[in-house]
C-alpha positions in Angstrom: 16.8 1.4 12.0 19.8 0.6 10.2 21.5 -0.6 13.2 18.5 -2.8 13.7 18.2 -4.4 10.6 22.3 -5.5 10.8 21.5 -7.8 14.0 18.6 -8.8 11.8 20.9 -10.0 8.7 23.6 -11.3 11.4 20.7 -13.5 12.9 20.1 -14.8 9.5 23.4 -15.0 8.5 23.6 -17.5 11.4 20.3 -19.3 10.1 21.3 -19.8 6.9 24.9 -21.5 7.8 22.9 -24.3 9.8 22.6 -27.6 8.0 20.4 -27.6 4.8 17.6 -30.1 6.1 17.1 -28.6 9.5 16.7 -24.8 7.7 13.4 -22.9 7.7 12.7 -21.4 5.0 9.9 -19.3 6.0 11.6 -18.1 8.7 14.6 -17.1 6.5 12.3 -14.9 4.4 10.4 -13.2 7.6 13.9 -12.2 8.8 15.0 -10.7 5.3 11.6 -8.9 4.7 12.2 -7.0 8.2 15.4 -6.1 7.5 14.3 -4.9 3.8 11.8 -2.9 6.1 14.1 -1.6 8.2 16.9 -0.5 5.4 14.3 1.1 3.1 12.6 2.9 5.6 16.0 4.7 5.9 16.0 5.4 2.2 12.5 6.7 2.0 12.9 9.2 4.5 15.8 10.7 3.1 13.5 10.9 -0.1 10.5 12.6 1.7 12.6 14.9 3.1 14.3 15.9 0.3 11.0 16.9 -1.3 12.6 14.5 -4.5 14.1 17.4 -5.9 17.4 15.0 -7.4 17.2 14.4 -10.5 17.3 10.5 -9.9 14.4 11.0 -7.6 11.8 8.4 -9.5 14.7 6.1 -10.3 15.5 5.7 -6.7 11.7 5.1 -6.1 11.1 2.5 -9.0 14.3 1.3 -7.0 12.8 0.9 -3.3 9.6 -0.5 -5.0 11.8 -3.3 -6.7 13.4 -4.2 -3.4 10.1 -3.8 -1.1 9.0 -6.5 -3.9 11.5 -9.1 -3.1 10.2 -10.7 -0.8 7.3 -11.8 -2.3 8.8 -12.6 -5.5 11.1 -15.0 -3.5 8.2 -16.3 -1.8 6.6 -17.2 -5.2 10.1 -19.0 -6.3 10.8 -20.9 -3.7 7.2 -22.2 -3.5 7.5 -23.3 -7.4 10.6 -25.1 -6.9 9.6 -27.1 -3.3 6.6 -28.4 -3.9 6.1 -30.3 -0.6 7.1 -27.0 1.4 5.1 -23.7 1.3 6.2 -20.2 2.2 4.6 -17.5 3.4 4.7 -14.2 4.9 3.2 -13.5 7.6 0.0 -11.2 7.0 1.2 -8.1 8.8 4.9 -7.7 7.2 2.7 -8.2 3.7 -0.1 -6.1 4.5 3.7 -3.6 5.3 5.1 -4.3 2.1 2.1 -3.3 0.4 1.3 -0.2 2.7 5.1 1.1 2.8 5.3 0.5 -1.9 1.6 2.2 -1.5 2.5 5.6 0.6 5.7 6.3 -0.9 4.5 6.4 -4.2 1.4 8.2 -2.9 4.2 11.0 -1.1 6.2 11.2 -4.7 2.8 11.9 -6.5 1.9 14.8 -3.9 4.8 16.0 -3.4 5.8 16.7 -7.7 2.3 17.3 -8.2 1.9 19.9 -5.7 5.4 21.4 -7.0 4.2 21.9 -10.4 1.1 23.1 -9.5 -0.3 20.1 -10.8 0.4 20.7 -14.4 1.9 17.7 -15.7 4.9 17.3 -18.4 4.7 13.5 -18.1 1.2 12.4 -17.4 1.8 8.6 -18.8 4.4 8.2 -16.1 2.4 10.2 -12.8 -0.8 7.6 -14.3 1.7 4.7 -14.3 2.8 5.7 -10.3 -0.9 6.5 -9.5 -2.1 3.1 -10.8 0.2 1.5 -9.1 -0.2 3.5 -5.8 -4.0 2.6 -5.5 -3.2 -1.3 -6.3 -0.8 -1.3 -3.4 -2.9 0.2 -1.4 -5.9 -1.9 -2.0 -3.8 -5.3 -2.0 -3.0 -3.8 1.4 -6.5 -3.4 2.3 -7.7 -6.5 1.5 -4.7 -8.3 2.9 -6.9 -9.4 6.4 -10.3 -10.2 5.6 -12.5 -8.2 8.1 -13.8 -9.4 11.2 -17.2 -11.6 11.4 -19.3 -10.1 13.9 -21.7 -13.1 15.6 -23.2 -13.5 19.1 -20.5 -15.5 19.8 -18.3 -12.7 19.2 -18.6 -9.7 21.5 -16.8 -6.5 22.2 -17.1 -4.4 24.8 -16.9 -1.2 22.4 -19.6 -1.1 19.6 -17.1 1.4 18.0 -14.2 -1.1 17.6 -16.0 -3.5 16.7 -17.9 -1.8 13.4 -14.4 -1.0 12.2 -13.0 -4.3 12.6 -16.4 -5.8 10.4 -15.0 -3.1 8.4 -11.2 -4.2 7.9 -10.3 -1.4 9.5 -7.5 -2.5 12.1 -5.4 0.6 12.6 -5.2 4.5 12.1 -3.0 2.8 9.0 -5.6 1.4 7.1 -7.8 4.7 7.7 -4.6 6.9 6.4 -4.9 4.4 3.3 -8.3 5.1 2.2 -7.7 8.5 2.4 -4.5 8.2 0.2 -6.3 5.6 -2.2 -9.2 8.2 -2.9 -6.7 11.1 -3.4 -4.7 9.1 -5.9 -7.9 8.3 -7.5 -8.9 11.6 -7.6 -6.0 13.1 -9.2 -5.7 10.6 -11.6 -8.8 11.5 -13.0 -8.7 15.6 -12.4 -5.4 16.3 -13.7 -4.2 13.2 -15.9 -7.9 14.0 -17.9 -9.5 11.0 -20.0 -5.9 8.9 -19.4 -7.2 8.2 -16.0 -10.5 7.6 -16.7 -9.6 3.7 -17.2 -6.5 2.2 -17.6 -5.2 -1.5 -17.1 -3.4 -2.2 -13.9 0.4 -3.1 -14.6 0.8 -5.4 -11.3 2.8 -8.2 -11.0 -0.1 -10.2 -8.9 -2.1 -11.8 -11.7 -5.1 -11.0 -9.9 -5.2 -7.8 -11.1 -3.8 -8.3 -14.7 -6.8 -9.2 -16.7 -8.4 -6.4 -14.8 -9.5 -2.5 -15.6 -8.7 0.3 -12.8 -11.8 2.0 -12.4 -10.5 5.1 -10.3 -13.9 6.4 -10.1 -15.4 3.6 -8.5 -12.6 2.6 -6.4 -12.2 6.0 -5.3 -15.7 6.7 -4.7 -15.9 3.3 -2.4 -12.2 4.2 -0.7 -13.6 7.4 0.4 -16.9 6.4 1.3 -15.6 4.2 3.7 -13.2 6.7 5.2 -16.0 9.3 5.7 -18.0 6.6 7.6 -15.2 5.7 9.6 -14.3 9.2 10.9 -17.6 10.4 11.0 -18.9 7.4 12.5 -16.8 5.2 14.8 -13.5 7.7 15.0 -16.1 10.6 15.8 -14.3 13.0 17.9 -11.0 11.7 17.2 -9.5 14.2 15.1 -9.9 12.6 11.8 -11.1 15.8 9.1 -13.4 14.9 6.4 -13.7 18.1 4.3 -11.3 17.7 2.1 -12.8 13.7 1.4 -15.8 14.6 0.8 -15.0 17.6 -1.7 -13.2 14.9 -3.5 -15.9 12.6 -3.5 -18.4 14.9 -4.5 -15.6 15.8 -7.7 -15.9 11.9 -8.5 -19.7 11.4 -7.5 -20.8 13.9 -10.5 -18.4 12.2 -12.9 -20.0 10.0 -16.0 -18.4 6.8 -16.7 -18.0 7.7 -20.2 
């Protein structure tokens, strides 16, 4: 990976020494959000692996979140400043951005939860990396909008096709309702009435006016990964117990 993302920077390197007026931008930022990709995915694993047992364990995660947020944030800049231009990332490297900020702070959560045997010192700051776990993760879920089934588009497999009109366009965006409903779930049985509802602290404005409901988007996250399993990936090894015990936690829950 790391020797992978090195030819990427020395590729851009190259780019960005050509003449000002014949530079792409976009292309630019595509290069330096794979190589971000790359470099960070070396980071994280040494994390997971580690079980986060350092001391600066959630520094070094605010930290990878920071950097797996550049490229966006530049995206936004440079867009404010040239007018006539417009950059963008392409869908899939920002449906990985949000997917890779999404699952590490899902694995932090899990893993110190499970360590403490979920009893919490600092709830405020596991609600703070829940909250935004489950934002990343729907941002990343609603990155492509889901396929339009019509007669004049067919698929050969009925199965493919009802999970596509679904969004679902990999064994990644299943894995992320099942991570987006757990989150959800154990922001609201172990962080008690703090999780109940809280305001989402995101930097996409979309969100800020907003409310997290973690029941409801729990409830809908797992719903939809029950009917996926249990309906199109029937028989393909995906296990539903442990969704539906946590949807059946969240079901009998009041909105109070």
């Amino acid at each position: 990976m790391l020797l992978k993302a090195s030819a990427i920077l020395k590729t851009l390197s190259d780019m960005c020494s050509e003449d000002e007026d014949t530079l792409n931008i976009t292309s630019c930022l595509q290069l330096y959000t794979k190589a971000i990709l790359d470099i960070t995915f070396f980071e994280e694993n040494l994390l997971v692996d580690g079980d986060f047992l350092d001391d600066d364990s959630l520094w070094k995660v605010k930290e990878l979140i920071d950097i797996l947020s550049e490229p966006e944030h530049l995206a936004k800049e440079s867009n404010q400043r040239q007018k006539p231009l417009f950059v963008d990332l392409d869908v899939e490297l920002l449906e990985c951005l949000h997917w890779r900020r999404g699952a590490l702070l899902y694995m932090y959560c899990h893993t110190v939860g499970e360590r403490a045997g979920w009893c919490l010192q600092d709830r405020s700051t596991f609600l703070k990396c829940l909250t935004d776990g489950v934002c990343y993760l729907v941002k990343m879920l609603k990155s492509r909008s889901p396929v339009h089934l019509s007669d004049e588009v067919s698929f050969q497999d009925k199965n493919t096709a009802t999970l596509l009109s679904e969004g679902m366009f990999s064994d990644i965006h299943i894995l992320a309702l099942m991570y987006c409903g757990e989150m959800c779930f154990w922001a609201l049985r172990y962080c008690s009435e703090e999780g109940r509802a809280t305001r989402l602290t995101s930097e996409n404005s979309d969100w800020s006016t907003k409310h997290l409901d973690f029941k409801e988007v729990g409830e809908k996250a797992l719903d939809k990964y029950i009917f996926s399993c249990e309906g199109p990936l029937s028989g393909q090894g995906w296990n539903t117990e442990k969704a539906k015990s946590m949807q059946d936690f969240l079901k009998k829950m009041t909105n109070s």
